[in-house]
C-alpha positions in Angstrom: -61.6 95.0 68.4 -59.9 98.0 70.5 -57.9 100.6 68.4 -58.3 98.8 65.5 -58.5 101.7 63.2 -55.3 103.2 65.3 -53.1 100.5 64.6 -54.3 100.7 60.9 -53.3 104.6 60.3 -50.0 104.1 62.4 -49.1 100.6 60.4 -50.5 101.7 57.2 -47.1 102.9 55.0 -45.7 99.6 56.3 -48.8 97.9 55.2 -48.1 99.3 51.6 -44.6 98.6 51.4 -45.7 95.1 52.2 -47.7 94.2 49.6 -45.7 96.1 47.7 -42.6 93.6 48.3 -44.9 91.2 47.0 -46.5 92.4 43.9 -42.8 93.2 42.8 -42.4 88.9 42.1 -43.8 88.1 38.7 -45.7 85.0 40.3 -46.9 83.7 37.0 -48.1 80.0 37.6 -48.7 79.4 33.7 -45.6 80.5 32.1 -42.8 77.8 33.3 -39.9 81.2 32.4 -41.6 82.4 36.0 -41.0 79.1 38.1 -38.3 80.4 40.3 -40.4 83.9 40.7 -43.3 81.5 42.1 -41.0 80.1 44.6 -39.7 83.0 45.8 -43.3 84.3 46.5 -44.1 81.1 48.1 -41.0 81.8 50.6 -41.9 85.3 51.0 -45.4 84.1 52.3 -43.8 81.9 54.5 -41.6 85.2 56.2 -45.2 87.0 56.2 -46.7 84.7 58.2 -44.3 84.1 60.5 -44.1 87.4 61.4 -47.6 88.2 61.8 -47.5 85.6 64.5 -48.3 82.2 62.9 -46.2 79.9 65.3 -46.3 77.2 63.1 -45.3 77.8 58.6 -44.7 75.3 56.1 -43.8 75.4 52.7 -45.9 71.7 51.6 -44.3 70.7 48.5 -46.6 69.6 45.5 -46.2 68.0 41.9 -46.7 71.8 41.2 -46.1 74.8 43.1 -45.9 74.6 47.2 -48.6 75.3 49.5 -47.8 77.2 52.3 -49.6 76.3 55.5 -49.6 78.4 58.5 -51.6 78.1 61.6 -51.9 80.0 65.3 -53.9 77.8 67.3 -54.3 79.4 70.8 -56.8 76.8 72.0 -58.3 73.7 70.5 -61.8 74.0 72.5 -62.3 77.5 70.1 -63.3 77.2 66.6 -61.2 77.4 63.8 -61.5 79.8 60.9 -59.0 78.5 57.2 -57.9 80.8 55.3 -57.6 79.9 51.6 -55.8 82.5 49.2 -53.0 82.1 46.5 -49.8 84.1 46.0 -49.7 83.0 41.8 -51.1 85.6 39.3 -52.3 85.9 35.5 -49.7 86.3 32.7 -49.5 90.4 32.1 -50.3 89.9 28.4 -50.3 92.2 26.3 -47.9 94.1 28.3 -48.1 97.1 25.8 -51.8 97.8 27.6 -50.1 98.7 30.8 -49.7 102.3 31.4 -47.3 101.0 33.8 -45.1 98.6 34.4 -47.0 95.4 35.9 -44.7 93.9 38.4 -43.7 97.3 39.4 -46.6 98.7 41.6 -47.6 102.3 42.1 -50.1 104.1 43.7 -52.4 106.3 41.3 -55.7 108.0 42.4 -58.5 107.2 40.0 -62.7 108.6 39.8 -63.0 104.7 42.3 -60.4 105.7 44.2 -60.0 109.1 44.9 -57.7 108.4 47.7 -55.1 106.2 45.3 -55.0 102.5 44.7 -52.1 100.5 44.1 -51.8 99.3 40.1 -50.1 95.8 39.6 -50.5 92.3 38.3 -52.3 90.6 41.7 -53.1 93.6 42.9 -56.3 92.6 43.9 -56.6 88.9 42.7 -55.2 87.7 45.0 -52.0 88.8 46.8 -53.8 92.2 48.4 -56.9 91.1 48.9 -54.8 87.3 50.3 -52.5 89.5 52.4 -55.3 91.4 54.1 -56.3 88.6 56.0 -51.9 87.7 56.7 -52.5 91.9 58.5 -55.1 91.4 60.2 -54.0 88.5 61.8 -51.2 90.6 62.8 -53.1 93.0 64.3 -54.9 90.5 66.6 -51.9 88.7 67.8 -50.0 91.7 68.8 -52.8 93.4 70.5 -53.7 90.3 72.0 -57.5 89.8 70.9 -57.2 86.9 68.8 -60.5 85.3 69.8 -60.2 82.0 68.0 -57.4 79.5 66.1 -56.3 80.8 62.8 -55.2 78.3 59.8 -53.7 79.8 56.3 -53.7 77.6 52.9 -51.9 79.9 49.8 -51.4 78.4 47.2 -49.4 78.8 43.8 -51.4 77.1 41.4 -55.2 78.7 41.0 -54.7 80.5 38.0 -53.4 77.1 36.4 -56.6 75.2 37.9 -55.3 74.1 41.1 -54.4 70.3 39.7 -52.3 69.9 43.0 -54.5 71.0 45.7 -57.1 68.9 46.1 -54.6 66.2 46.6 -53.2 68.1 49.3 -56.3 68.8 51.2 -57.8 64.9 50.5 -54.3 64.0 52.0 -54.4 66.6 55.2 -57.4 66.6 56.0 -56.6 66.7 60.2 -54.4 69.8 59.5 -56.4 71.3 57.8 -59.9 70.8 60.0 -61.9 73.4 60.7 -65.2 74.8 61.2 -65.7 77.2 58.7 -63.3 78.5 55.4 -62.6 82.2 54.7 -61.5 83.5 51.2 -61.2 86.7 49.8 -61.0 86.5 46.1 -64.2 88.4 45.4 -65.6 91.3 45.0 -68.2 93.8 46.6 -71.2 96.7 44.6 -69.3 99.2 45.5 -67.1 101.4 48.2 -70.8 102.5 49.5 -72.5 99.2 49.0 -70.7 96.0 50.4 -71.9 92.6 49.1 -70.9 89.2 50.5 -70.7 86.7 47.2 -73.0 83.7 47.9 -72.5 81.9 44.9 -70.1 81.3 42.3 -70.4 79.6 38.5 -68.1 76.2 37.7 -65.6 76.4 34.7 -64.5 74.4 32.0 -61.8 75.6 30.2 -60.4 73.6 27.3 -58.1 74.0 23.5 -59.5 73.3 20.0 -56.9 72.6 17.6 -58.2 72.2 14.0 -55.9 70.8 11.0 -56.1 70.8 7.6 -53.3 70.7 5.0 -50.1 69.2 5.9 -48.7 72.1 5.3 -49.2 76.5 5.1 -50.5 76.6 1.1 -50.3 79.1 -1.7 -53.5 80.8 -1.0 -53.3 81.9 -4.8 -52.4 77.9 -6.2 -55.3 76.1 -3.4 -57.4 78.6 -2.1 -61.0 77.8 -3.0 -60.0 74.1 -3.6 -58.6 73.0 0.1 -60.7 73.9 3.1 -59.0 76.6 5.2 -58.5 75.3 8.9 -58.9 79.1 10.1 -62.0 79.5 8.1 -63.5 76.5 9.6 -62.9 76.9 12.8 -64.1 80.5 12.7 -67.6 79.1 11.4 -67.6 75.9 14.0 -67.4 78.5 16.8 -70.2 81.0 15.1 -72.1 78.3 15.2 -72.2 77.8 19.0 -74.6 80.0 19.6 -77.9 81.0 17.9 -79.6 84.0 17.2 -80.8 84.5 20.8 -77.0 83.8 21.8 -78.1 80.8 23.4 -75.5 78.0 23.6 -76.1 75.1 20.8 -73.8 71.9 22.6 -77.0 69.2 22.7 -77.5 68.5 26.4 -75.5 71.9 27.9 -78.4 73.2 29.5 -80.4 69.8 30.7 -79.2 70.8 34.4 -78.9 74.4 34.4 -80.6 75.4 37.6 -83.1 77.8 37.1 -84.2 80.5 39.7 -87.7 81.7 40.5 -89.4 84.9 39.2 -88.7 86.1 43.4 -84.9 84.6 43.1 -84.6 86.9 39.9 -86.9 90.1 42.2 -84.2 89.9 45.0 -81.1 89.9 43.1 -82.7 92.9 41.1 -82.5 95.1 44.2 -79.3 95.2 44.0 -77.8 99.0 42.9 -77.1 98.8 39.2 -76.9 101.3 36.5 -77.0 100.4 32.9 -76.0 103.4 31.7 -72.5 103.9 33.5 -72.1 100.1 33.2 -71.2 101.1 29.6 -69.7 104.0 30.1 -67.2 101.9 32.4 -66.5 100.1 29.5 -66.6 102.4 26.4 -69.7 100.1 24.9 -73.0 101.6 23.2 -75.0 98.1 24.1 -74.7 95.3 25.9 -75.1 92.1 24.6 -76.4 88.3 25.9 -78.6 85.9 26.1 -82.4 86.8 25.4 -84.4 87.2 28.0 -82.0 88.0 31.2 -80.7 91.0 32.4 -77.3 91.9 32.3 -76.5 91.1 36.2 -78.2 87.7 35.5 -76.4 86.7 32.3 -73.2 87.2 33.9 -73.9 85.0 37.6 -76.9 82.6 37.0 -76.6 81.8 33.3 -74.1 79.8 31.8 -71.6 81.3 29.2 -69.3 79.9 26.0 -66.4 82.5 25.3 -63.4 82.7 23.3 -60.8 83.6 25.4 -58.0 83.4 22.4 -57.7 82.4 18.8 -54.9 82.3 16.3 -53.3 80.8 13.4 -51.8 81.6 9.6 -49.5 84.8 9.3 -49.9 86.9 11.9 -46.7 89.7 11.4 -46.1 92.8 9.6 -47.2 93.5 6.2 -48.5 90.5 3.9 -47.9 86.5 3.5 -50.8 84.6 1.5 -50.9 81.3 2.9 -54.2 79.4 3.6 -52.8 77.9 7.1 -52.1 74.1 8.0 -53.9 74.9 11.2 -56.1 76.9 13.4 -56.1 76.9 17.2 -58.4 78.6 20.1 -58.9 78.5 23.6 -62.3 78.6 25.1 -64.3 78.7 28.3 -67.7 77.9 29.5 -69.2 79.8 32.9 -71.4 77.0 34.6 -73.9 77.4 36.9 -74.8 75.0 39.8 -75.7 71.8 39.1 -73.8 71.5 35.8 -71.2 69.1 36.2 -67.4 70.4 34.8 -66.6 67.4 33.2 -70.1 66.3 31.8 -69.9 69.8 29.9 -66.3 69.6 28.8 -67.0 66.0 26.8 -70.6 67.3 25.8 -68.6 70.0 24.4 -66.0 67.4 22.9 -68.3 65.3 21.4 -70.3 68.2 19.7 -67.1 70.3 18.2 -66.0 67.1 17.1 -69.3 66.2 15.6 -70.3 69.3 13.6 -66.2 69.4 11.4 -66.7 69.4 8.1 -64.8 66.9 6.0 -61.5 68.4 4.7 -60.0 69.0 8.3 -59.4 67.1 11.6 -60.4 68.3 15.1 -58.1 67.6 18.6 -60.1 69.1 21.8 -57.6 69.5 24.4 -59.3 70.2 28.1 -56.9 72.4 30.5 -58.8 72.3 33.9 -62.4 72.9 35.4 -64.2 73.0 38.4 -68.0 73.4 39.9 -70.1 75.7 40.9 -71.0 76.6 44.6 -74.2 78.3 46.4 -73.5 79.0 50.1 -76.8 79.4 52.3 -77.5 82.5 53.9 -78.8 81.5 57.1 -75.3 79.9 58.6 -73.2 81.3 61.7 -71.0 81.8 58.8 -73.1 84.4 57.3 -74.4 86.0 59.8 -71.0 86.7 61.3 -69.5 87.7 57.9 -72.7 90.3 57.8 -72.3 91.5 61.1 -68.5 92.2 60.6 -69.2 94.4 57.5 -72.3 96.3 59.2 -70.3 97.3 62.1 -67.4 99.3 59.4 -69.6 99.8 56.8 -72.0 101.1 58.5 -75.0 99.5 56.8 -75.9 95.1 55.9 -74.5 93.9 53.5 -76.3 92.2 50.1 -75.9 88.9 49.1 -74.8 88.6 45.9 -73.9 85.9 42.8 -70.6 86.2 41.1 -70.0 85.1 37.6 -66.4 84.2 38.3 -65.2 80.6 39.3 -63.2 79.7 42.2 -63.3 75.8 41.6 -61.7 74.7 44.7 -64.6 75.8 46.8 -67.0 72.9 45.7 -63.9 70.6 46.8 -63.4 72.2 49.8 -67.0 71.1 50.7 -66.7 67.5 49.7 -63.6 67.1 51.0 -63.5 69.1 54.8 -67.2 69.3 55.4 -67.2 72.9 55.5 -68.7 75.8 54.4 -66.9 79.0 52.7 -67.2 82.0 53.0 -66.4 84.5 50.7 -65.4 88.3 51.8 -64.2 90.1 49.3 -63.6 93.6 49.1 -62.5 94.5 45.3 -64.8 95.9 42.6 -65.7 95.2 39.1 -63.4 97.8 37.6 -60.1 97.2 39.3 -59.3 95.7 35.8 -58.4 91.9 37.3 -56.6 89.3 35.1 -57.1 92.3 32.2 -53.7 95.1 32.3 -53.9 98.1 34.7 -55.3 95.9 37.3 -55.7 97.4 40.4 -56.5 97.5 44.2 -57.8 101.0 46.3 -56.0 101.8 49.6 -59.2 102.0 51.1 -60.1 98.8 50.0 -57.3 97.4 50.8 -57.7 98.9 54.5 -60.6 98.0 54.9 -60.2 94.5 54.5 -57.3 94.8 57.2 -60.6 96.5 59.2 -63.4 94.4 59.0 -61.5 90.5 58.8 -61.3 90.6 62.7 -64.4 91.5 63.7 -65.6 88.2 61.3 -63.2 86.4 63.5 -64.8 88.0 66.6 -68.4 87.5 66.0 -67.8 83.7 64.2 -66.3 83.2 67.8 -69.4 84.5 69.5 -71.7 82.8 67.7 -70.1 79.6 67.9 -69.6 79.7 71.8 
């Protein structure tokens, strides 16, 4: 990969201005008020590609958002990396957070980031890390060392559960063969310690509704004598976990995979400091299941959270109602082998189960997906390893995520092929919370070690 880091310094403002362009549409797959934002940053995709030297761009209409499919195929007897990445983002709720506007990105330096990263809603999940991979590409087709075919599929939907792609890739499969999958919608240990992620947890994600009165009450004239929905539901939830914060749903952990004392050694060599983990986030003590460390409860255990509640007066000053209703949204972190939907009706059956008389109970389920574990010992890998040793200067460590990227378990079962995941954010670029963030470097770097993944899969392969 000649003059790579050249054509980096002399592209780089363009580079910026770039992703810029992009992080500029309010992408927002779950608020409908953003549709016509989510198409436009489909169509700008489509441009990108094009001119970084796809010869072939679609915008593949769905039920949902468009998939836009790109590919430079410069001989079918070479393997073929896809590309997988989405151009949709997370609401910027609660706005107020921001320090600055979140579809209006700017560059700030930061203790990460000395050298200034780029704060915006997708900043780094998923349109900059997503449009690394659209600039390297560039730089191999215009200086000509392109060593294998290239395949893009960016979607519009992830944030929303991507309902709509896995009908696209069972119904393209052909297009979309290939002999191994590249995302970047991870993270790495830090600037100084590159990781590759080698597993990730499943997700079910679902809505609790409980009812009680037909209607907001006097809290004065009924309270004590009618049960209060928001009441209720704030003990059913309590009562979710026990005393060791261990998840009470009968059945949740019957096929929880659990690793071996030298699993649990190796993924304790990884660099980690308790101390400026809370200082990163302004906590005296952390806080989690009994009997794992903090790196374990949040990748190889499972997890209940509330992600939102509400209900009853909620404005300035006072109103004393006892609420018709009480509502919360909640998701569960799963770890291989637990099966989305088996958790989300386990989950159903016990919330349902353990109401009180007085109120009903509606479990809505939004979307899920499984977990994934990628071996180590693939071409995959080892190219993936060898690309980050030769610009990091040093291996990289393998490492669990707690996050979910459901459609990598479908990818599998549906294409045959194994992902790999290359991600070059870090834990406190603030993603799908405000101020999120991306570093140049970062950024760059991604731009500076994609190729030489494509360069050593190709070896490796031939």
């Amino acid at each position: 990969m000649q003059n790579i880091k050249t054509y980096i310094s002399d592209h780089k403002e363009r580079f910026i201005s770039e992703l810029f362009d992009l992080l500029k549409m309010p992408s927002v797959s779950a608020d409908p008020a953003f549709s016509e934002n989510v198409i436009q940053a489909a169509q700008k995709i489509k441009e990108n590609l094009l001119d970084a030297g796809c010869d072939l761009v679609q915008i593949c209409e769905t039920d949902g958002y468009p998939i836009v499919y790109g590919e430079k195929i410069i001989d079918k007897d070479l393997p073929t990396v896809l590309v997988y990445g989405h151009y949709d983002v997370q609401p910027a709720d609660p706005v107020e957070l921001w320090d600055s506007p979140p579809f209006e990105p700017i560059i700030k330096k930061t203790e990460k980031h000395p050298e200034g990263a780029i704060f915006a809603r997708g900043a780094c999940d998923d349109k900059g890390q997503m449009y690394m991979h659209v600039k390297a590409l560039e730089f191999m087709v215009k200086t000509n060392q392109i060593p294998c075919n290239v395949k893009f599929m960016i979607e519009g939907e992830e944030e929303v559960g991507s309902n709509n792609l896995g009908i696209f890739v069972a119904n393209n499969k052909e297009k979309l063969k290939n002999d191994i999958i590249l995302i970047s919608d991870t993270g790495m240990i830090a600037n100084d310690t590159p990781s590759i992620t080698t597993g990730l947890r499943g997700l079910s994600y679902v809505e609790v509704e409980v009812t009680g009165p037909n209607r907001d009450l006097h809290s004065g004239l009924y309270g004590g004598a009618v049960a209060n929905p928001i009441n209720i539901l704030t003990k059913m939830i309590a009562s979710l976990h026990d005393e060791n914060n261990h998840i009470t749903i009968p059945g949740f952990y019957d096929n929880v995979e659990e690793l071996s004392t030298e699993e649990r050694a190796e993924m304790a060599k990884a660099p980690f400091n308790l101390e400026d983990y809370k200082n990163a986030l302004d906590i005296n003590a952390v806080y989690g299941e009994k009997g794992y460390s903090t790196n374990e409860r949040n990748s190889i255990r499972p997890t209940l959270d509330v992600n939102g509640i509400w209900g009853g007066y909620i404005g300035e000053g006072a109103k004393t109602v006892i609420a018709s209703k009480a509502y919360a949204k909640i998701s569960m972190r799963l770890v291989p082998n637990q099966d989305w939907e088996e958790i989300t009706e386990l989950f159903k059956n016990h919330f349902e189960n353990i109401a009180p008389k007085g109120v009903t109970i509606k479990v809505t389920p939004h979307h899920g997906g499984q977990g994934y574990v990628t071996p180590i010992n693939t071409i995959g890998y080892s190219a993936a390893s060898k690309a980050y040793e030769t610009t990091f200067g040093k291996k990289p460590i393998p490492q669990r995520s707690g996050g979910s990227i459901p459609i990598v378990a479908l990818f599998e079962k549906e294409l045959k092929s194994k992902t790999i995941l290359m991600g070059f954010g870090l834990d406190s670029d603030a993603i799908h919370s405000p101020n999120e963030h991306f570093g140049i470097w970062n950024y760059l770097k991604g731009i500076e070690t994609i190729p030489y993944f494509y360069k050593y899969f190709t070896e490796l392969s031939t």
